[in-house]
C-alpha positions as CSV (number, residue, x, y, z in Angstrom):
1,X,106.8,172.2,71.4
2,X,106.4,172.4,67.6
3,X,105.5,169.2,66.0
4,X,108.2,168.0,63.1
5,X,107.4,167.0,59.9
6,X,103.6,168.5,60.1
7,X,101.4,169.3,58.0
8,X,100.3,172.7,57.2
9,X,96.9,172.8,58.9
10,X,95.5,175.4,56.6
11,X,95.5,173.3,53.7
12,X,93.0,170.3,55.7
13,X,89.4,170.7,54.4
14,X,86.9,171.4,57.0
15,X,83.4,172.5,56.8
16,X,81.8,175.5,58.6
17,X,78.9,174.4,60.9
18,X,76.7,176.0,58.5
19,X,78.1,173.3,56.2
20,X,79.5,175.8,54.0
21,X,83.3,175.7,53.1
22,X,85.8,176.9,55.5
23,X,88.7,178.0,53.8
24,X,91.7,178.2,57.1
25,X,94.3,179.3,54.3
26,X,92.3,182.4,53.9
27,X,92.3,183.1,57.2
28,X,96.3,185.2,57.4
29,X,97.0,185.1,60.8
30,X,97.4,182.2,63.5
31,X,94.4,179.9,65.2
32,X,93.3,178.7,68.0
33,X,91.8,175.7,67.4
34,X,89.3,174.3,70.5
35,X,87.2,171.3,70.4
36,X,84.0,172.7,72.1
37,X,80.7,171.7,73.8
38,X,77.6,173.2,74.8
39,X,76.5,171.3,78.1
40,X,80.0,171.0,79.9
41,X,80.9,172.0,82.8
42,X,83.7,173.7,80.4
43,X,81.4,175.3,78.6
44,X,82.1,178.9,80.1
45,X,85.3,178.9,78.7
46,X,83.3,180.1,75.5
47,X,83.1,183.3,77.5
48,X,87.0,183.8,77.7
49,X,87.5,182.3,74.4
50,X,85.2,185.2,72.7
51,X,86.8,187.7,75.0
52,X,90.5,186.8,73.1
53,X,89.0,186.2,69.9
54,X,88.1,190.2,70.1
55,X,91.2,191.3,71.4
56,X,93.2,190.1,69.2
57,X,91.1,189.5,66.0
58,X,92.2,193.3,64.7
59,X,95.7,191.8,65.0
60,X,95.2,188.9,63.5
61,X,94.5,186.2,65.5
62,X,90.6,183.6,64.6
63,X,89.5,181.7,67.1
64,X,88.0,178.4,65.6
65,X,85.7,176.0,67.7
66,X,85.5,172.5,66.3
67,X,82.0,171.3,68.2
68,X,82.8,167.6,69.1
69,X,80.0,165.1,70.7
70,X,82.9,161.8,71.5
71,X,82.9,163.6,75.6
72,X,79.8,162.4,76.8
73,X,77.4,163.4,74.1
74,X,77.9,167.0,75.9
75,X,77.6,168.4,72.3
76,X,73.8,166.6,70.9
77,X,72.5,169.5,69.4
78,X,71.8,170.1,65.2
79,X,74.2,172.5,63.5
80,X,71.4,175.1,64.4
81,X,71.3,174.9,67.9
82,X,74.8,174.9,68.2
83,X,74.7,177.8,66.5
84,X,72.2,179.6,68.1
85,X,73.5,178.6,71.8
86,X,76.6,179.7,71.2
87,X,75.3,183.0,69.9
88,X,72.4,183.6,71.9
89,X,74.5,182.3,75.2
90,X,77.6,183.5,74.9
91,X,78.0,185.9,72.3
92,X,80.3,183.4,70.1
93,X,81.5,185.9,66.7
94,X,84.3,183.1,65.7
95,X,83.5,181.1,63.4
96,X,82.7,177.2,64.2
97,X,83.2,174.3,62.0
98,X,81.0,171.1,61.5
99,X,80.2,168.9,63.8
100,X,83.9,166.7,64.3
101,X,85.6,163.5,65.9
102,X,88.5,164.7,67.8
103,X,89.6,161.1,68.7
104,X,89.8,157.4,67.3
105,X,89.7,156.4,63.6
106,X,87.1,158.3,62.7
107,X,89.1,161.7,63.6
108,X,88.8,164.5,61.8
109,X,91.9,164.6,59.6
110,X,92.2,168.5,61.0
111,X,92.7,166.9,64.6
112,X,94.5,163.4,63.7
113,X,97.1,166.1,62.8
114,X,96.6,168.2,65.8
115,X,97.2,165.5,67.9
116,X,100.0,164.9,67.0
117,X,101.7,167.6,68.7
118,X,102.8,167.3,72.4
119,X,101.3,169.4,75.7
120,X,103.8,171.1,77.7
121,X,104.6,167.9,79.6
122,X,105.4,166.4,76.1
123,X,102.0,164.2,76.1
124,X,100.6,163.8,72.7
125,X,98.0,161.7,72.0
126,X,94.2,161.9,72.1
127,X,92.1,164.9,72.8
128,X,91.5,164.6,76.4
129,X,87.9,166.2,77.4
130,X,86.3,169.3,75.6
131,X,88.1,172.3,75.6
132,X,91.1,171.1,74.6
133,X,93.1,174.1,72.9
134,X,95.5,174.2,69.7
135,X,97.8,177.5,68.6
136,X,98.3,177.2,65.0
137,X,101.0,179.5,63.0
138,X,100.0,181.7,60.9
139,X,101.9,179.3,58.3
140,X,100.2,176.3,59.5
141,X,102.1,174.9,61.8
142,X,101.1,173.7,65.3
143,X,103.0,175.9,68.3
144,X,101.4,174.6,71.3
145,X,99.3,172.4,72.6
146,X,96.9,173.3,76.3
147,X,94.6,170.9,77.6
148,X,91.4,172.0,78.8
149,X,91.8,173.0,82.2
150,X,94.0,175.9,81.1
151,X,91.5,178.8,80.5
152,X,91.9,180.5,77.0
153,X,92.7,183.9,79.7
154,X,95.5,182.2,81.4
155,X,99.0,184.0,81.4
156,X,101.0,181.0,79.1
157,X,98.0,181.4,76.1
158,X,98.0,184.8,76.2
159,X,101.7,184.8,76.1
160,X,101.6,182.4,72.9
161,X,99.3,184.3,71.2
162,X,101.0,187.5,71.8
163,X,104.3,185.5,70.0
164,X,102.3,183.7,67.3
165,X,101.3,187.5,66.3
């Protein structure tokens, strides 16, 4: 499922919501990169994806949620509210980055490169809906690819992070 001739994610500049830098190569272990919203019916998932980002942060693992309004506006909010949502709704610790485009020519160059990388029926392509999911290396490289109907608890992610550690 790895993507050939990628491009280390690590080294593509993206900023943290806060609008401060956000370094990925600083960050040693692997990612899991989501694309995330605040008024989806997906939205839950934050719970789930804050649960694995504790369990396995001590070993390594950041969660990173890339907030993305290109579903249905179903992320309007300013930096701030996304920030305080997220924190006041659902506990979010991970770190989120700016506000990005997922899909089309203004992508993000972080997920014009993500995209790139096929699902587990060997679809590549465009973000499909919010909640789209990405396990990065912890040398960059893209591992897998789940789409966002598969929970951040279900037995195939948990298994991929477990490896990627």
């Amino acid at each position: 499922m790895t993507s050939t001739d990628s491009t280390n994610i690590k080294t593509i500049p993206v900023r943290a919501l806060d609008g401060g830098e956000l370094n990925l190569t600083n960050l040693n272990g692997p990612l899991l990169i989501v694309n995330v919203a605040s008024k989806c019916g997906l939205t839950p998932q934050y719970t789930a994806l804050e649960k694995l980002a504790e369990d396995y942060r001590d070993q390594g693992l950041t969660v990173l949620g890339a907030p993305c309004n290109q579903f249905m506006g179903q992320e309007p909010g300013s930096p701030e509210e996304i920030a305080e949502f997220c924190s006041a709704t659902y506990g979010v610790t991970f770190p989120l980055t700016e506000k990005l485009n997922v899909n089309g020519e203004d992508a993000h160059p972080l997920f014009a490169e993500l995209t790139k990388t096929p699902d587990t029926d060997g679809k590549a392509g465009d973000v499909e809906w919010n909640f789209e999911k990405f396990l990065v290396s912890k040398d960059g490289d893209v591992l897998a690819r789940f789409r966002p109907a598969t929970v951040p608890d279900a037995p195939e992610i948990i298994d991929a992070v477990e490896k990627a550690l």
